[in-house]
N, C-alpha and C positions, 0 to 999 in steps of 0.2 A: 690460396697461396700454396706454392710447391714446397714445403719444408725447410724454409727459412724463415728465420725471425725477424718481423718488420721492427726497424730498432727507429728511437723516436733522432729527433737531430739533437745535437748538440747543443745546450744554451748557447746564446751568443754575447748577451747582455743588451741594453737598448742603444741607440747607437747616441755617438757624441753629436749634441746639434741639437737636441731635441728636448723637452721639455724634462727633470725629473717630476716621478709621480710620488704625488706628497705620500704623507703615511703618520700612521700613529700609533707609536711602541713603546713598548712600557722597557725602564732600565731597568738594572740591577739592584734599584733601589726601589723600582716601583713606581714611579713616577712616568708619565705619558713626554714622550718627547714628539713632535710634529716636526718636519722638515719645512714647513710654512712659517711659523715661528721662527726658526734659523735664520730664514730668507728676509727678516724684517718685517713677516707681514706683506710683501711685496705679492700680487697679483701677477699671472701671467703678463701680462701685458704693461708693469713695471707700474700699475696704480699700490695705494698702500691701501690696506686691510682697516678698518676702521676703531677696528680693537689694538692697533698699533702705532706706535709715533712715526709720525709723520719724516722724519727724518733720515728713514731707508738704511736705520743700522745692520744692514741684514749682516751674513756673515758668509762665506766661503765654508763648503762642506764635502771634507772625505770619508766615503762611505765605505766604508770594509767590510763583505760579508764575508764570513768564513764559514767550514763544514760543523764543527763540534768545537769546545769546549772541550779543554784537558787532552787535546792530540797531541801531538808532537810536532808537526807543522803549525798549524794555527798555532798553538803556545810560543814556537818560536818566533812569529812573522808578529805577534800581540807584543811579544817583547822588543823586538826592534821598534817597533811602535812607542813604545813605551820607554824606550832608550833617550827616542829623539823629538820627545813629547812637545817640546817649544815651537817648533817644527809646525804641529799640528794643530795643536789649541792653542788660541793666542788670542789678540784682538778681531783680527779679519779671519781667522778660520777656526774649526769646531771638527774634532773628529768624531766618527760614530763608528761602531761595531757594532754588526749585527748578525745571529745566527738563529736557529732553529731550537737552541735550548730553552728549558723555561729558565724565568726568572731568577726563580731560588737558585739553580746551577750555577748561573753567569753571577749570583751576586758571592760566592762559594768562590768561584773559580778567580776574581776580580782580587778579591780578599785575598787567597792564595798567591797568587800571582803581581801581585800589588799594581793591577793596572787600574790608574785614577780617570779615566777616561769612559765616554757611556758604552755600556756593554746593551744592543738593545734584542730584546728577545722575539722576533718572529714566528712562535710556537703557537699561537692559534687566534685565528685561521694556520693550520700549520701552511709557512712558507708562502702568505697570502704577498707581502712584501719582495721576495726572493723572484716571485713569480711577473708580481710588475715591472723587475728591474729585469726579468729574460734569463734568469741566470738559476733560475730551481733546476735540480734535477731529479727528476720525476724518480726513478728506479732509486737512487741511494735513500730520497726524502731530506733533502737537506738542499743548502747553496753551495754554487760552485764556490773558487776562490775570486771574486769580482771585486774589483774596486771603481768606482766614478768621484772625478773629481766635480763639485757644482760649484756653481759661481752664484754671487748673491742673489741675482734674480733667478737663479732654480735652473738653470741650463746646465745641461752633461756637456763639460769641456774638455774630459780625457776620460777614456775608461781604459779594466783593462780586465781580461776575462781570462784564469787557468783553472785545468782542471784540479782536480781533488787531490793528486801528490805532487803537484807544481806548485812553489812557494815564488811569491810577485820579488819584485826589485823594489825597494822600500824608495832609491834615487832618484825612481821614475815620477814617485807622486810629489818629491818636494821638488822636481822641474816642471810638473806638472802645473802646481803652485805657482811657480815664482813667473810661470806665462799670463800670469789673470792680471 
């Protein structure tokens, strides 16, 4: 190389259409949450999990990763969240948050901030989650600001990828929503 720094791309996130990749993260309480279990139990290919009722309660899932705990962005984009919580968790859908803090942090920051919804900690593997959904960024060690809307059988039917001082349009994912 002539004295320039090979810089890596940009996350982009994985794209809409395509499969989400399960995961299992522990909340702010400690507890393992799986995106499998969300879905009903439902199998790629829309069979049901045998450990699951047969009746394909899956559920609709918006995934919010954000950089840190206690920023000023993320604090503000967790509380609009949190504004318009009905919104989010309900019967057919389940929101998740998830960052690169540990658990103790998120369960700290949860308390503080009065957000009742799963804070999920992707801290180790660090960013092992961050990195299936296309949206780590390697240099800071964290998640970009990514959002994927899934749908009961575990499909990315919106996403949407900003960098680290870009705060998302909260609008976007209850239109996002009300197309499923």
């Amino acid at each position: 190389m002539t004295g320039t720094a090979r810089k890596t791309p940009a996350p982009r996130g994985i794209p809409v259409g395509s499969q989400a990749p399960d995961f299992a993260l522990k909340d702010n309480h400690g507890r393992t949450v799986r995106l499998f279990d969300l879905r009903g139990g439902q199998d790629e290919d829309g069979g049901v999990d045998g450990a699951q009722d047969s009746d394909g309660d899956g559920r609709n899932v918006v995934l919010v990763f954000y950089p840190f705990a206690f920023t000023g962005v993320c604090t503000g984009e967790l509380h609009a969240l949190r504004d318009q919580l009905s919104s989010f968790v309900n019967d057919d859908t389940q929101l998740l948050a998830v960052s690169t803090d540990s658990i103790h942090t998120l369960r700290i920051f949860a308390e503080q901030e009065d957000l009742e919804f799963p804070l999920l900690s992707d801290f180790w593997p660090h960013g092992e989650t961050s990195r299936a959904y296309g949206i780590f960024d390697e240099e800071k060690g964290c998640a970009l600001r990514g959002t994927f809307v899934i749908d009961k059988r575990g499909v990315v039917r919106w996403s949407v990828v900003n960098g680290l001082p870009d705060a998302r349009d909260l609008d976007e994912y209850v239109k996002a929503l009300a197309a499923l």
